[in-house]
N, C-alpha and C positions, 0 to 999 in steps of 0.2 A: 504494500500500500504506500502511496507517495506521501510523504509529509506534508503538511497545512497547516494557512494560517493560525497559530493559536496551540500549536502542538508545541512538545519540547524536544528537547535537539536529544538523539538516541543517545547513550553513552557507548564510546569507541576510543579507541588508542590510534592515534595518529603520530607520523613522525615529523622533524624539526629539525634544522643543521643547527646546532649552537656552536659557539666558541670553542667547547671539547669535540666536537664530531656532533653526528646524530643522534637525536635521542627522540622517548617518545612522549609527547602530548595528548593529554586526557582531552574530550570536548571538556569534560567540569571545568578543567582547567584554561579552555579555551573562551568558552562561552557564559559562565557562571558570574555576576554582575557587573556583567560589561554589556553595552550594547555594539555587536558587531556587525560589519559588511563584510559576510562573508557571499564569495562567487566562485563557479568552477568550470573550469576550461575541461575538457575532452582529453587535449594533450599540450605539456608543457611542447614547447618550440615550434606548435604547428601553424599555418598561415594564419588563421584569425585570431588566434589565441596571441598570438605574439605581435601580430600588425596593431590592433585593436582593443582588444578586451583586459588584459595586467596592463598594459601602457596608458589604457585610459583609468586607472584607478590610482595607478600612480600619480598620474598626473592630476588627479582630482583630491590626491588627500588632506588636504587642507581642508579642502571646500567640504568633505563628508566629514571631518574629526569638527570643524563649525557648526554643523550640525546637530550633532550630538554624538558621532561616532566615535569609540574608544579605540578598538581595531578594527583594522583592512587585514583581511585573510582571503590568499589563493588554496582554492583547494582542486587536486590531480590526480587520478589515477596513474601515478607517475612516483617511481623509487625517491627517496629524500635526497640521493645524490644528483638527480636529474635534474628538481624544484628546487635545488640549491644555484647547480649552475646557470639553469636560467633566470633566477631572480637576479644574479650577478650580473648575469649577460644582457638583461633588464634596466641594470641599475636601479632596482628597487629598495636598495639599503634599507633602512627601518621602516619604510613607509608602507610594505607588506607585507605579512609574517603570510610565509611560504611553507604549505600545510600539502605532506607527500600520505596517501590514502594507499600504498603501492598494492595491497591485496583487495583495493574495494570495499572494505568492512562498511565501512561511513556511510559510502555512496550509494552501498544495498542497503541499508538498516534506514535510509530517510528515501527509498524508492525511486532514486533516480540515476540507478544505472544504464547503460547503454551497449547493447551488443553491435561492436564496432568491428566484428569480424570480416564481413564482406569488407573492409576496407585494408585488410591487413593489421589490424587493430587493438584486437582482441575487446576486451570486456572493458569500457571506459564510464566515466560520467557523463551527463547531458551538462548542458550547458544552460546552468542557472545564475542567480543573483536570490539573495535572501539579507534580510534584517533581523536579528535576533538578540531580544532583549532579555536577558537574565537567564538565557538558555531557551528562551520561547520565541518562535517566529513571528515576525507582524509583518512580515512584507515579503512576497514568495514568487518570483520574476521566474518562468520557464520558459526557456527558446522550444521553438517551433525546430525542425529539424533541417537543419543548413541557414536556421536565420542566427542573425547577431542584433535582436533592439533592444529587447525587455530586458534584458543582463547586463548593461553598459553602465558605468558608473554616474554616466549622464542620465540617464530613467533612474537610477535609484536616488541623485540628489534631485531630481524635480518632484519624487515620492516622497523626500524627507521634510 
């Protein structure tokens, strides 16, 4: 079943490059009184993900942490050494905490996995945008399949 408005973010282990290497992150930990913009791309480095959709959040975080936002999180079906080097090759420094899902747990447990196999792909995430206050959604952005609107960081600050 896909997650909705008003639901609370599933508990899963997620991973995180820090300063020692990778390690892993709780959602509690992620999501638990903060209000977050979290989004997810399909695949780290792939055309729109990397033309479009982490570049436009970056470059909007000011304007969402004005808002009311605490964090910006990408979230990938993508290893934590891959969502590393991309945030890099990003130039995302602090402005997005880069969230690797590399077995999918996340992405199955709030229903929005994507069978990317005809594409050479394997099992990835759709491509959303979410607001999540205190570990509950209030705002639940789902791309249609090959689009990029409702997930841009420009629809979620005209949302907020």
């Amino acid at each position: 079943m896909t997650i909705k408005i008003g639901d609370k973010i599933p508990e899963a282990t997620l991973m995180t490059m820090g300063a020692d290497g990778p390690g892993p992150l709780s959602t509690g930990d992620v999501f638990a009184g903060k209000t977050v913009a979290l989004f997810s791309v399909p695949g780290a480095f792939t055309p729109t993900c990397s033309a479009k959709h982490l570049p436009g959040f970056v470059e909007n975080a000011d304007q969402l942490k004005a808002k009311g936002v605490d964090t910006i999180a990408c979230i990938s079906v993508n290893d934590v050494f891959v969502m590393d080097a991309w945030g890099k090759a990003q130039g995302v420094e602090d402005k997005v905490l880069m969230l690797a899902d590399g077995n999918g747990d996340f992405t199955k447990a709030v229903g929005l996995d994507l069978d990317a196999s005809g594409f050479g792909m394997g099992q990835r995430a759709q491509r959303y945008s979410m607001v999540v206050k205190d570990g509950a959604v209030t705002h639940l952005n789902i791309e249609g399949p090959g689009d990029f609107k409702v997930s841009s960081a420009q629809y979620m600050l005209d949302q907020l």
